[in-house]
Phi, psi and omega in degrees: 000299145335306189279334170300306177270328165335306186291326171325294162329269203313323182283316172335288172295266206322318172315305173300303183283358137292316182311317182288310177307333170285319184300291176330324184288310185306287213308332200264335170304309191290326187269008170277308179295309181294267252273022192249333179259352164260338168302301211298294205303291186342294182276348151287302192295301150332317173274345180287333204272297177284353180309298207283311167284229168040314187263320140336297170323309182307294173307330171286296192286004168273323190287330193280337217245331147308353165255346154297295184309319170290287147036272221270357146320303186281324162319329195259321151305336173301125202276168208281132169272088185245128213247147191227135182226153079009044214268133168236136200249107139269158172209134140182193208274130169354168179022012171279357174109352134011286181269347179267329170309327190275316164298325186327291159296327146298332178205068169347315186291356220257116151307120200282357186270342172276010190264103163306148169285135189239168188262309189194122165223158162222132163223164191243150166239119176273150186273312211185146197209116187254137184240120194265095204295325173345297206229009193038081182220157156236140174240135181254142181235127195242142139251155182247100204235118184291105184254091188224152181304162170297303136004306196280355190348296171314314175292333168302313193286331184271317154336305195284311154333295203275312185276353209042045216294130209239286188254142175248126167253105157289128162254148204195160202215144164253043177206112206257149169263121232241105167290354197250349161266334182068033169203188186242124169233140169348134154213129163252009152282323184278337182287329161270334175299301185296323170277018243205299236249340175223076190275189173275359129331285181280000171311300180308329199258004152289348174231057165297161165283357180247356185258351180277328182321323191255318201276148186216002187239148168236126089298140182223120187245098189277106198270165182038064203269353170299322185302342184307323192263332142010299232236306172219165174246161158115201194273169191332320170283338186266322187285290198325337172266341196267316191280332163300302191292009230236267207276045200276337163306295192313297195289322172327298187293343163284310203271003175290299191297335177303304194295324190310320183256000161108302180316106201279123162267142166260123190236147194220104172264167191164160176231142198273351189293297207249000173073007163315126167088322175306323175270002160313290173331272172317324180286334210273316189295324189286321163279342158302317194259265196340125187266178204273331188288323195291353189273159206237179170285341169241104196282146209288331170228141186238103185285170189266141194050053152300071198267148209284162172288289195324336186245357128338292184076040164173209212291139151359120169247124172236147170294155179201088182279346181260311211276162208219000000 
């Protein structure tokens, strides 16, 4: 009887301690499939993740790359930029006003009272800016315009040859800068000078025949004709003939060689300070140089009393109620 329940007891406990092991067995089988099912889901989300970025991707270099295409389309339509230049010679003696006529037009905003004398500069102004449907092109058309010393004469006579110089703008001045008035008063001394300085002599080698080819403008621009009232009385037209009687050596010898070669000289008093005579100047350069195909409908400078070719039917008419 004893040795019966002894055996019991033992089976009993062996019984228990399988049930336990199957449990244990259980439990660590159920946390190996979760950590086998959160490893998987890890890694589906890390490939959605990278799915996702990759297809961003794509989409940013499809977008990069339509616009690259649109780019290089518009590229190929964008008409050709082709620049037409102009070349123009100022020529007088330091401080006659030269380079403030030339800022003037070129860069409207400059005080002419801050300006230094220069030997040789250029500067450009664009005129007319054409859009040509033929060839798809834009062409801009500049003048280039040569700002020399009196001092330069010769080289100007070579210019004119050489660079093919479409206008020569002489400036010649009635005024000298008094440093103890701090302003410019009549000198007819500076006035023998400058007719001194362009004698009829030096005159001669600006109306060669190989510089005619090109140069077709004479200008003679007589600055700081303001000083006059100072000096004389009467009105604007009355200085403007006084000032002219001022340089009548000078305009005789132009207009000798003008005629002599076929040439119209233009003589213009006006002062680049107040701006008398400058758009007369500027319109007369623009009808003079500038050919009728290059003008465009909005010309980049409208000189006063422009009228459009369209309403013309033929080149630009501007008045020069001053010119000679």
């Amino acid at each position: 009887m004893a040795m019966e329940t002894l055996s019991l007891l033992a089976e009993g406990e062996s019984g228990s301690a399988s049930t336990g092991a199957i449990a244990i067995l259980t439990t660590l089988f159920t946390l190996l499939v979760g950590a086998v099912a959160w490893f998987c889901n890890r890694l589906v989300r890390q490939r959605d993740a990278v799915i996702e970025q990759r297809q961003t991707q794509i989409e940013q270099l499809s977008s990069r790359n339509s616009q690259l295409e649109h780019d290089l389309e518009n590229e190929r339509n964008r008409p050709t930029l082709r620049e037409v230049r102009y070349p123009i010679v100022t020529l007088g003696i330091s401080g006659s006003g030269k380079t403030a006529l030339t800022l003037k037009w070129t860069n409207p905003t400059i005080d002419v009272g801050l300006i230094a004398g220069t030997k040789l500069e250029v500067y450009e102004k664009p005129i007319s800016i054409q859009e040509r449907a033929d060839d798809n092109s834009r062409v801009i058309h500049i003048f280039s315009i040569q700002d020399r010393g009196g001092e330069f004469a010769p080289d100007v006579q070579e210019s004119l040859i050489v660079e093919k110089i479409q206008a020569l703008l002489m400036v010649v001045d009635l005024a000298e800068f008094d440093p103890r008035e701090k302003r410019h008063l009549f000198s007819k001394d500076r006035i023998k000078h400058q007719l001194d300085e362009f004698n009829h002599k030096v005159l001669k080698f600006f109306f060669t025949p190989k510089g005619l080819q090109h140069c077709k403008q004479y200008i003679l621009f007589i600055n700081k004709v303001d000083v006059l009232q100072t000096t004389s009385q009467g009105s604007p037209q009355e200085l403007e003939a006084l000032a002219r009687q001022h340089y009548k050596p000078l305009i005789d010898s132009l207009e000798y060689y003008g005629k002599e070669k076929g040439v119209k000289v233009h003589v213009i008093a006006g002062s680049a300070l107040t701006g008398q005579g400058t758009p007369e100047l500027y319109a007369h350069m623009i009808n003079g140089i500038l050919p009728l195909n290059a003008w465009d409908k909005a010309l980049s400078y409208v000189p006063s009393g422009y009228v459009s070719p369209t309403a013309t039917g033929g080149h630009p008419a501007v008045a020069f109620p001053n010119s000679r």
